[in-house]
N, CA, C and O atoms as CSV, one atom per row, in Angstrom:
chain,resi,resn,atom,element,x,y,z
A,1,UNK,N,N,0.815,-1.195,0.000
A,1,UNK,CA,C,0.000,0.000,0.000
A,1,UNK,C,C,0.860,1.260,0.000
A,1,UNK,O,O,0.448,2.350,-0.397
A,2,UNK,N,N,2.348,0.981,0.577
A,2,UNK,CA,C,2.892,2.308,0.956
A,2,UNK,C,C,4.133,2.268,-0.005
A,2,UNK,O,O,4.666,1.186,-0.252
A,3,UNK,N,N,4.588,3.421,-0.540
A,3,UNK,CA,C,5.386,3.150,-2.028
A,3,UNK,C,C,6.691,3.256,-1.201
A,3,UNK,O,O,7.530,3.276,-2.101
A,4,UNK,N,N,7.222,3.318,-0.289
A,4,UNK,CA,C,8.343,3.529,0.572
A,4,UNK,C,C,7.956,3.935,2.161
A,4,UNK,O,O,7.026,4.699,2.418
A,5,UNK,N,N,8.647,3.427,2.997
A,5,UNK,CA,C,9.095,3.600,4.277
A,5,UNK,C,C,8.545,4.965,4.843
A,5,UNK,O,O,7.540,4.936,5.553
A,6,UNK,N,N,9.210,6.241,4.538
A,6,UNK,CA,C,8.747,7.458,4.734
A,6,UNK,C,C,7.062,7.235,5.040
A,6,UNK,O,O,6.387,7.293,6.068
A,7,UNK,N,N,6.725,6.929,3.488
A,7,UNK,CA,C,5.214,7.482,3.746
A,7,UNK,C,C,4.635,6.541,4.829
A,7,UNK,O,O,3.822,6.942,5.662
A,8,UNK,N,N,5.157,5.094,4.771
A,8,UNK,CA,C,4.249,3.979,5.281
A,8,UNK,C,C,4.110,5.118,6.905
A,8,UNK,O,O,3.038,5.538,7.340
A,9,UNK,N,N,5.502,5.399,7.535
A,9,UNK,CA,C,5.776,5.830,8.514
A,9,UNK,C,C,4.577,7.342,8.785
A,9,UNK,O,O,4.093,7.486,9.907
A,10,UNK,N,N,4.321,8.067,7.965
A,10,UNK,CA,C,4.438,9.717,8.259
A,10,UNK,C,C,2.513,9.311,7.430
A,10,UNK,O,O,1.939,10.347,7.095
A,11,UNK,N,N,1.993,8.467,7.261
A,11,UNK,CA,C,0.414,8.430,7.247
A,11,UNK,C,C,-0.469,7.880,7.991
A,11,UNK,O,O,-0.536,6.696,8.323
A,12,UNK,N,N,-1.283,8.898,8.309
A,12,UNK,CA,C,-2.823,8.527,8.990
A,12,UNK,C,C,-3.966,8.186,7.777
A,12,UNK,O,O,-4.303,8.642,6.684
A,13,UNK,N,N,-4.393,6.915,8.834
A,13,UNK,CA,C,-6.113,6.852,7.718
A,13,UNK,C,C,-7.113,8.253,8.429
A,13,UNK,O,O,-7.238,8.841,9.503
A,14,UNK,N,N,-7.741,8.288,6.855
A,14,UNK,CA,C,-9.050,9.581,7.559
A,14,UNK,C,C,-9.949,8.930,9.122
A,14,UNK,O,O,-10.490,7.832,9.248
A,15,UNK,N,N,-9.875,9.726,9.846
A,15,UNK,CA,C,-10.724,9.224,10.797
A,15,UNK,C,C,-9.946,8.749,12.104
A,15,UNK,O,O,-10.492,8.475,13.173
A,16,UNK,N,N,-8.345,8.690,11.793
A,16,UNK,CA,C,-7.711,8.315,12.528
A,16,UNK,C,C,-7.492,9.143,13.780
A,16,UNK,O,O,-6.397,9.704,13.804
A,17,UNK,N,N,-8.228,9.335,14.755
A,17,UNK,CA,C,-7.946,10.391,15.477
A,17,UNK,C,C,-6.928,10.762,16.253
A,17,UNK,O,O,-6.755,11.948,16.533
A,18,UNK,N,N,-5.887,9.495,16.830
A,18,UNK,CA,C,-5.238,9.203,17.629
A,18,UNK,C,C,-3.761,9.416,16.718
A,18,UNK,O,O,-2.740,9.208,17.375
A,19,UNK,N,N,-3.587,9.776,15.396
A,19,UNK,CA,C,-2.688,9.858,14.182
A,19,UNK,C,C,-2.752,11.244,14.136
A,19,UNK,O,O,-1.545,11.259,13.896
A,20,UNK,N,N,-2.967,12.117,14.142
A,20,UNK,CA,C,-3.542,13.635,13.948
A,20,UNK,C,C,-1.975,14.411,13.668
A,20,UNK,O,O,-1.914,15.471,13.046
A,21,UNK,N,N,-1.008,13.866,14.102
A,21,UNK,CA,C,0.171,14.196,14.037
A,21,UNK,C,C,1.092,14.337,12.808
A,21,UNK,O,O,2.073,15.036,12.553
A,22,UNK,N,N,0.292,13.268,12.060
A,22,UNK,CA,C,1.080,12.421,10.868
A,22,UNK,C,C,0.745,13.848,9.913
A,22,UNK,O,O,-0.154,14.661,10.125
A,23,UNK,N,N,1.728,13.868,8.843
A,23,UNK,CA,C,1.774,14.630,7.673
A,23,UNK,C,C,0.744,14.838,6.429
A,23,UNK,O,O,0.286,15.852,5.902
A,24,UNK,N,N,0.537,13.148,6.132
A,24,UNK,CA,C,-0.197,12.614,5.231
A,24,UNK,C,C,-1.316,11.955,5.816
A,24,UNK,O,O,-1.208,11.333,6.873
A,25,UNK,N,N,-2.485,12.067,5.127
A,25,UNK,CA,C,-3.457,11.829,5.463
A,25,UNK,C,C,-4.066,10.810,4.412
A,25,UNK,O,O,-4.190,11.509,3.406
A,26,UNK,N,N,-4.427,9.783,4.160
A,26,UNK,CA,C,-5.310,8.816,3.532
A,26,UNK,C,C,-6.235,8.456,3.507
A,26,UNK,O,O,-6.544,7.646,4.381
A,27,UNK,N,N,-7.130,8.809,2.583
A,27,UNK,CA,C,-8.812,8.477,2.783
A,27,UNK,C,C,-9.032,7.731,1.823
A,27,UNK,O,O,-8.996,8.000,0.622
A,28,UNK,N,N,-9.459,5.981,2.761
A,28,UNK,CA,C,-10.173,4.621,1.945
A,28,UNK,C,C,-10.696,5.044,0.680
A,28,UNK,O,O,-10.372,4.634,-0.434
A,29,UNK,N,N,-11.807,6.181,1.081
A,29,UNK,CA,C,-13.044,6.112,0.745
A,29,UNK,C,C,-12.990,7.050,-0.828
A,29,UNK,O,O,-13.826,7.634,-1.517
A,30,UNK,N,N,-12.106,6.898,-0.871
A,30,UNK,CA,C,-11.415,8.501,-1.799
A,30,UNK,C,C,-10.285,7.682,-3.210
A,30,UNK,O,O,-10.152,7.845,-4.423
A,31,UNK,N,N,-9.697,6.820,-2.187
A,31,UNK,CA,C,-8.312,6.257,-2.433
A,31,UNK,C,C,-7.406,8.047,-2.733
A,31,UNK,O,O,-7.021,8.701,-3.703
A,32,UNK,N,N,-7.429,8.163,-1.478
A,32,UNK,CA,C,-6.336,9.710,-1.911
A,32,UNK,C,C,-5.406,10.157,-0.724
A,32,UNK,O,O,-5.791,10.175,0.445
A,33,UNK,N,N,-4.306,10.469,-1.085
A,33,UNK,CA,C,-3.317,11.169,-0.012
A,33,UNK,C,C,-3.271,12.355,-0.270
A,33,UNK,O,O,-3.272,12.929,-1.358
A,34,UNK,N,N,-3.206,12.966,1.374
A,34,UNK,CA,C,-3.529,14.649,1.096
A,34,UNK,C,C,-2.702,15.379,2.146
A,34,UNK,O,O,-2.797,15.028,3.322
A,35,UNK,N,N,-2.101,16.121,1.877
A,35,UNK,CA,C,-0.827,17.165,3.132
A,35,UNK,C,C,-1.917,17.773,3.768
A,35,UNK,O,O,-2.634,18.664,3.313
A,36,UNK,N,N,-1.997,17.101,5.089
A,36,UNK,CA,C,-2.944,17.710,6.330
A,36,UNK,C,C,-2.707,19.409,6.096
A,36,UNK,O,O,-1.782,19.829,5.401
A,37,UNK,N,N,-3.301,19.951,6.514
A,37,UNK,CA,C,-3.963,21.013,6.591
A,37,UNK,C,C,-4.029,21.296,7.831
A,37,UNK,O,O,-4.976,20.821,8.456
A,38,UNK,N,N,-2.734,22.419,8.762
A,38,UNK,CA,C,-2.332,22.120,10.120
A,38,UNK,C,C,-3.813,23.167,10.765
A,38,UNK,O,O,-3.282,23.764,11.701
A,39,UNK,N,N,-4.698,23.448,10.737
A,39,UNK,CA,C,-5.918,23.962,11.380
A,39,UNK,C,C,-6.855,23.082,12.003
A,39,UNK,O,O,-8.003,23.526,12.026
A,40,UNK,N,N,-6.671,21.885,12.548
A,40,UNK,CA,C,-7.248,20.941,13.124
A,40,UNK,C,C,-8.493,20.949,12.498
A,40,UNK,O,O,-9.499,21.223,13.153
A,41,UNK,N,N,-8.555,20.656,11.205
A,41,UNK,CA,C,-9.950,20.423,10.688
A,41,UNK,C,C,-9.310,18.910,9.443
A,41,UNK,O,O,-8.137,18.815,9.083
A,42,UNK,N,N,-10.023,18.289,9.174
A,42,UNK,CA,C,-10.025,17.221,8.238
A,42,UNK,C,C,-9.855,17.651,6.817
A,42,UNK,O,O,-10.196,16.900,5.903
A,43,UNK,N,N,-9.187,19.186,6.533
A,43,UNK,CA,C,-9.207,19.173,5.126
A,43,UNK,C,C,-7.181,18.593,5.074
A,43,UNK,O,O,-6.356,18.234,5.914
A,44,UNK,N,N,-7.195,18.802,3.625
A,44,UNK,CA,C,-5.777,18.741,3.388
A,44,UNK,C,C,-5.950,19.397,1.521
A,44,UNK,O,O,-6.842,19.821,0.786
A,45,UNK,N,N,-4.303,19.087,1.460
A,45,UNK,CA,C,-4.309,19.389,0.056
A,45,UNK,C,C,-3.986,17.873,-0.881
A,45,UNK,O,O,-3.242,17.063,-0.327
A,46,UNK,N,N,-4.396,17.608,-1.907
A,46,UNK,CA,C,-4.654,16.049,-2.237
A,46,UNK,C,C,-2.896,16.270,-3.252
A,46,UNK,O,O,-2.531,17.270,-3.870
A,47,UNK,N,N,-2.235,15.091,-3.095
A,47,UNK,CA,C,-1.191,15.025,-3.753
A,47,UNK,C,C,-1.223,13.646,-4.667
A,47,UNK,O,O,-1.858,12.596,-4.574
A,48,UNK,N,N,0.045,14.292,-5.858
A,48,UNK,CA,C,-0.088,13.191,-6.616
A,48,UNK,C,C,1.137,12.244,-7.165
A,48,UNK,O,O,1.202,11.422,-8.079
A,49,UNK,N,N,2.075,12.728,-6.199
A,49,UNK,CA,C,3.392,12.161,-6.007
A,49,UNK,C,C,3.737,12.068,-4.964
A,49,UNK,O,O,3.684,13.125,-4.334
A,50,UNK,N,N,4.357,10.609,-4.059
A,50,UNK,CA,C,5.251,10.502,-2.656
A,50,UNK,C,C,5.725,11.990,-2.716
A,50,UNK,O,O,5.723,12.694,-3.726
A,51,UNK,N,N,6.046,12.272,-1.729
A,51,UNK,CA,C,7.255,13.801,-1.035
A,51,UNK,C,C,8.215,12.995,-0.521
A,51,UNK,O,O,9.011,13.779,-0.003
A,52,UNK,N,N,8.708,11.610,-0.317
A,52,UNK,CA,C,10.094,10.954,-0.243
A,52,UNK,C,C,10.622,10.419,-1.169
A,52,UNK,O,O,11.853,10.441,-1.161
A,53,UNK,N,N,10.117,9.921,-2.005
A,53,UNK,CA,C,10.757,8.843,-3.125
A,53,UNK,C,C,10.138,9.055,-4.615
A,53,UNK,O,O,10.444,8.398,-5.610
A,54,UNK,N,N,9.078,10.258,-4.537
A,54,UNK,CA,C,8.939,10.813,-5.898
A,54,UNK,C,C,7.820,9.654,-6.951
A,54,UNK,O,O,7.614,9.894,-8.141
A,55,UNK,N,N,7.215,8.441,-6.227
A,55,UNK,CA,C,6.531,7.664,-6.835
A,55,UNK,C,C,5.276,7.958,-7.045
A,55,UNK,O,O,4.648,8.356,-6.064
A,56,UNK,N,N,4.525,7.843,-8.426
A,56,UNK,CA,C,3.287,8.289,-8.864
A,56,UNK,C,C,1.756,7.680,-7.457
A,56,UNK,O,O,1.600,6.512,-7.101
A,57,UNK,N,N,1.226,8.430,-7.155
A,57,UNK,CA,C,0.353,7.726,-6.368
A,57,UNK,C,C,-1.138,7.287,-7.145
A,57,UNK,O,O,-1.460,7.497,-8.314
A,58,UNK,N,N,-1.795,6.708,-6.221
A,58,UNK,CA,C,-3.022,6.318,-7.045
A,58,UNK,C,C,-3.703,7.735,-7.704
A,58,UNK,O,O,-3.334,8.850,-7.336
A,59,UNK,N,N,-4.715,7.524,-8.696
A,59,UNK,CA,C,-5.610,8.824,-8.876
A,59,UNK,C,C,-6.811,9.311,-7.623
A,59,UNK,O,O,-7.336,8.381,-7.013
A,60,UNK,N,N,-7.063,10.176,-7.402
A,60,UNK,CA,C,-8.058,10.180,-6.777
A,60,UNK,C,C,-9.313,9.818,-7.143
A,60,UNK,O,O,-9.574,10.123,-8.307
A,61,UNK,N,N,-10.403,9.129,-6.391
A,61,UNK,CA,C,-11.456,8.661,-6.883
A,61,UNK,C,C,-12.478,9.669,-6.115
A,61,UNK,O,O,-13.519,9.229,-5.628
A,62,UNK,N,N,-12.187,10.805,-6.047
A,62,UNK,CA,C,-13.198,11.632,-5.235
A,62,UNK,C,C,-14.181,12.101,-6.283
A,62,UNK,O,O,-15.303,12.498,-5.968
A,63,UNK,N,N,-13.807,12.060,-7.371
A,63,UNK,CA,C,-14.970,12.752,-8.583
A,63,UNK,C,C,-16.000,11.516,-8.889
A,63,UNK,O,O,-17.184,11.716,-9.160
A,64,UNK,N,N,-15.439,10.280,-8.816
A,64,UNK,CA,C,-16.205,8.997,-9.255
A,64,UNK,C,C,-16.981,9.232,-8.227
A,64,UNK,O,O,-18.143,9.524,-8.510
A,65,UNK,N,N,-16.652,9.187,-6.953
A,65,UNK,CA,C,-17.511,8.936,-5.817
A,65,UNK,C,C,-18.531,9.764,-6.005
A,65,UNK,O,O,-19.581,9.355,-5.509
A,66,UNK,N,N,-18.589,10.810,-6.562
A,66,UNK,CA,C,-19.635,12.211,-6.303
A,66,UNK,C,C,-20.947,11.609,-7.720
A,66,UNK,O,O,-22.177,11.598,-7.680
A,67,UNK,N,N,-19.821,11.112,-9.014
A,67,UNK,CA,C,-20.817,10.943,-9.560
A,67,UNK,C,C,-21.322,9.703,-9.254
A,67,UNK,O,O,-22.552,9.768,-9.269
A,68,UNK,N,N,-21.007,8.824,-9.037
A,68,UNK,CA,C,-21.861,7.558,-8.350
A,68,UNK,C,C,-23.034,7.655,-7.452
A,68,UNK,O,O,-23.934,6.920,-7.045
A,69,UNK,N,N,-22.666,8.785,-7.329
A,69,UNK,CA,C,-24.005,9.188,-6.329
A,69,UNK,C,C,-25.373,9.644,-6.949
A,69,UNK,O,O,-26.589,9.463,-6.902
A,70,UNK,N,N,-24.438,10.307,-7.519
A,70,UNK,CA,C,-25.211,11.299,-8.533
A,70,UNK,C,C,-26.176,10.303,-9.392
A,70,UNK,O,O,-27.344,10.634,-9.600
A,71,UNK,N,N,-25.673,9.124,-9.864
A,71,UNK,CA,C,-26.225,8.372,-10.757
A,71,UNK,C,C,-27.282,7.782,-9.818
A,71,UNK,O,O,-28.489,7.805,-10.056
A,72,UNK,N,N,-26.884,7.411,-9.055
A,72,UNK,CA,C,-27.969,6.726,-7.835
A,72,UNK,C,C,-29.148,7.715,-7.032
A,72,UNK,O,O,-29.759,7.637,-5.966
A,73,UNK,N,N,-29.098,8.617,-8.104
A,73,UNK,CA,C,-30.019,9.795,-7.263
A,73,UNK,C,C,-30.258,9.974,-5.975
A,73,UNK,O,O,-31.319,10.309,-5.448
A,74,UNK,N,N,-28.750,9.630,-5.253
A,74,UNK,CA,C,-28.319,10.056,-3.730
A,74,UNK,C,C,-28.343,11.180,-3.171
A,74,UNK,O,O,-27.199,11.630,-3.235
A,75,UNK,N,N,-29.203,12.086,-2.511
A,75,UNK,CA,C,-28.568,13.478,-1.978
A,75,UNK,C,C,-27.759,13.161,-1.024
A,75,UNK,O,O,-27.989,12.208,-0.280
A,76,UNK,N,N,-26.936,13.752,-0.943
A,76,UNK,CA,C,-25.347,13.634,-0.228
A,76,UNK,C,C,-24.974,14.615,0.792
A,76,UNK,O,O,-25.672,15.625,0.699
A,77,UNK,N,N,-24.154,14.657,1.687
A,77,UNK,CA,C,-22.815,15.396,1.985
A,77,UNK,C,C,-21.895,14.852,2.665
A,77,UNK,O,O,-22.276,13.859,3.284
A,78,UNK,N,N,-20.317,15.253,2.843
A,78,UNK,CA,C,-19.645,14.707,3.586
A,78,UNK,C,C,-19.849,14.744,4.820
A,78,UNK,O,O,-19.656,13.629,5.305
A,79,UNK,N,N,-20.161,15.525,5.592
A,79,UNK,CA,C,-20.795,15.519,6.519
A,79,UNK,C,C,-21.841,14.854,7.599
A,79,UNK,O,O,-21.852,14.496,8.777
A,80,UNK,N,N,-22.586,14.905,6.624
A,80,UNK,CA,C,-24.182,13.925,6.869
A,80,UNK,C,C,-24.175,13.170,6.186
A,80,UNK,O,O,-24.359,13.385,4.988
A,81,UNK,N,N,-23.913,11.745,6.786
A,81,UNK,CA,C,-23.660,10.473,5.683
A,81,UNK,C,C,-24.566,9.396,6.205
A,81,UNK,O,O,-24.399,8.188,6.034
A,82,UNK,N,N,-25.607,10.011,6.903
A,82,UNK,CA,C,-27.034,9.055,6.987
A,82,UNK,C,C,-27.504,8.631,5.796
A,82,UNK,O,O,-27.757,7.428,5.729
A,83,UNK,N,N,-27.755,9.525,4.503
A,83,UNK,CA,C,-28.648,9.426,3.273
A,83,UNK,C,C,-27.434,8.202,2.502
A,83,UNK,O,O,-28.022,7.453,1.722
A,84,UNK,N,N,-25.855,7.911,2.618
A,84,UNK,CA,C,-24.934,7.534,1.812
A,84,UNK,C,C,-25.201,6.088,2.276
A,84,UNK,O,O,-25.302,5.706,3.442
A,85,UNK,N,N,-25.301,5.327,1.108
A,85,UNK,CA,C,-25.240,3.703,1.795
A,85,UNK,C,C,-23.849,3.544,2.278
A,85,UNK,O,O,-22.918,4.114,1.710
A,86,UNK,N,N,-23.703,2.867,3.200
A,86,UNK,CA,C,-22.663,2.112,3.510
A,86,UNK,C,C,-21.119,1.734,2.886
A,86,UNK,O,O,-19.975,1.825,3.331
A,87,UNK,N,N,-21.726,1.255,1.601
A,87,UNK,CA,C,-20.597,0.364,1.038
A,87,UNK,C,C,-19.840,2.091,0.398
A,87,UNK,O,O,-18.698,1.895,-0.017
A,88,UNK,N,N,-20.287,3.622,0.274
A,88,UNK,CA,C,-20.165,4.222,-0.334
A,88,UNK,C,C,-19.294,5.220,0.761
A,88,UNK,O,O,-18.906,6.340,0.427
A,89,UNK,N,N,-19.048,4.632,2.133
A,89,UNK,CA,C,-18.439,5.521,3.391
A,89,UNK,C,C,-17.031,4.744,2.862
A,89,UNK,O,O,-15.972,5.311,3.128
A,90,UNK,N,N,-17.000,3.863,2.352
A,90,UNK,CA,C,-15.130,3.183,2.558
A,90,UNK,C,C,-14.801,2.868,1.454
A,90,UNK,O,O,-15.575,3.012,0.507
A,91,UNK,N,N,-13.435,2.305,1.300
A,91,UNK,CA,C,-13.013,1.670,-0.366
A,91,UNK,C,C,-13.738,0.567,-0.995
A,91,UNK,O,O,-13.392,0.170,-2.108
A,92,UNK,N,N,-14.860,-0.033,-0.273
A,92,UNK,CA,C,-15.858,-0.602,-0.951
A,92,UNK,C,C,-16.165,-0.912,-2.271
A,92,UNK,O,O,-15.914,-1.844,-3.035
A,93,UNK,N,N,-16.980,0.477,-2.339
A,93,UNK,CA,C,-17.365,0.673,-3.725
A,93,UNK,C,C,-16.620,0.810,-4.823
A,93,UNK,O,O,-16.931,0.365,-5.928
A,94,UNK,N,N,-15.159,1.706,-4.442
A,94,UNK,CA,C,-14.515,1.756,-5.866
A,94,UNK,C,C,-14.211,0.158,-6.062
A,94,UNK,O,O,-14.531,-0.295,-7.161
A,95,UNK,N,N,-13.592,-0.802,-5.058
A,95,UNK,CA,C,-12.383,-2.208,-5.145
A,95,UNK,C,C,-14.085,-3.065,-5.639
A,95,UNK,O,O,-13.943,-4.068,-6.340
A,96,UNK,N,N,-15.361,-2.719,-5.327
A,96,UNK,CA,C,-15.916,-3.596,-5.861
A,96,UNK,C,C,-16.050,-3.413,-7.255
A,96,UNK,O,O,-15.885,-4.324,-8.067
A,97,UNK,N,N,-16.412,-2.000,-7.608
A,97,UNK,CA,C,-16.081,-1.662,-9.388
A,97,UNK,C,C,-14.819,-1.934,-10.055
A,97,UNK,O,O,-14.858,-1.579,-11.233
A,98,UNK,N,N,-13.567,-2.512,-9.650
A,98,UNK,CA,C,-12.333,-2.625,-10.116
A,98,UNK,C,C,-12.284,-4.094,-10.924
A,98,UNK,O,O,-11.825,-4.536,-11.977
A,99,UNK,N,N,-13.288,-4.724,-9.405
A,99,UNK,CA,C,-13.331,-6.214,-10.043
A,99,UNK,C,C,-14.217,-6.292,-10.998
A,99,UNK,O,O,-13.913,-7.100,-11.876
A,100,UNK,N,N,-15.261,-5.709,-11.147
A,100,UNK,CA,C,-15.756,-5.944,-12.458
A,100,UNK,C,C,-14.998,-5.989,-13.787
A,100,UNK,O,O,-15.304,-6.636,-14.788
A,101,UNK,N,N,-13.969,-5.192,-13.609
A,101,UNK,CA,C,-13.302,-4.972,-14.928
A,101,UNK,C,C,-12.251,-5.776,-15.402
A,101,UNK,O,O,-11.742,-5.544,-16.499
């Protein structure tokens, strides 16, 4: 999962509360790494290369996710994720669309 040492070391999963420290931030649900955003809030900035070893990272799947929703005539937010099924809070949904292909 981790393209070198550095990152394996210096990332939190989203949600990780007890990680808050870490640099990099990783969200399942996204498949995305993002340079925390030191204002104690859950944003970051989404990157698309390691910052140790320069290796391409996955794409982000944050646009799929929005339209998947969209197709499913889901009203949404990140926030309020009562209305979001389940399988659509974690890497679920994208790793189950992967295998289809």
């Amino acid at each position: 999962m981790f393209c070198c040492d550095m990152m394996r070391q210096n990332t939190s999963f989203a949600g990780d509360k007890e990680e808050l420290k870490k640099i990099i931030q990783y969200s399942t649900r996204f498949d995305e790494y993002m340079i925390r955003v030191s204002d104690n809030s859950p944003s970051g900035i989404c990157i698309h290369f390691c910052p140790w070893c320069g290796r391409k990272l996955p794409a982000s799947k944050r646009r799929m996710w929005f339209d998947e929703l969209d197709k499913l005539g889901i009203e949404y937010s990140l926030f309020d994720t009562q209305n979001i099924p389940s399988e659509y809070l974690s890497d679920e949904w994208w790793k189950n669309r992967i295998k289809k292909y």
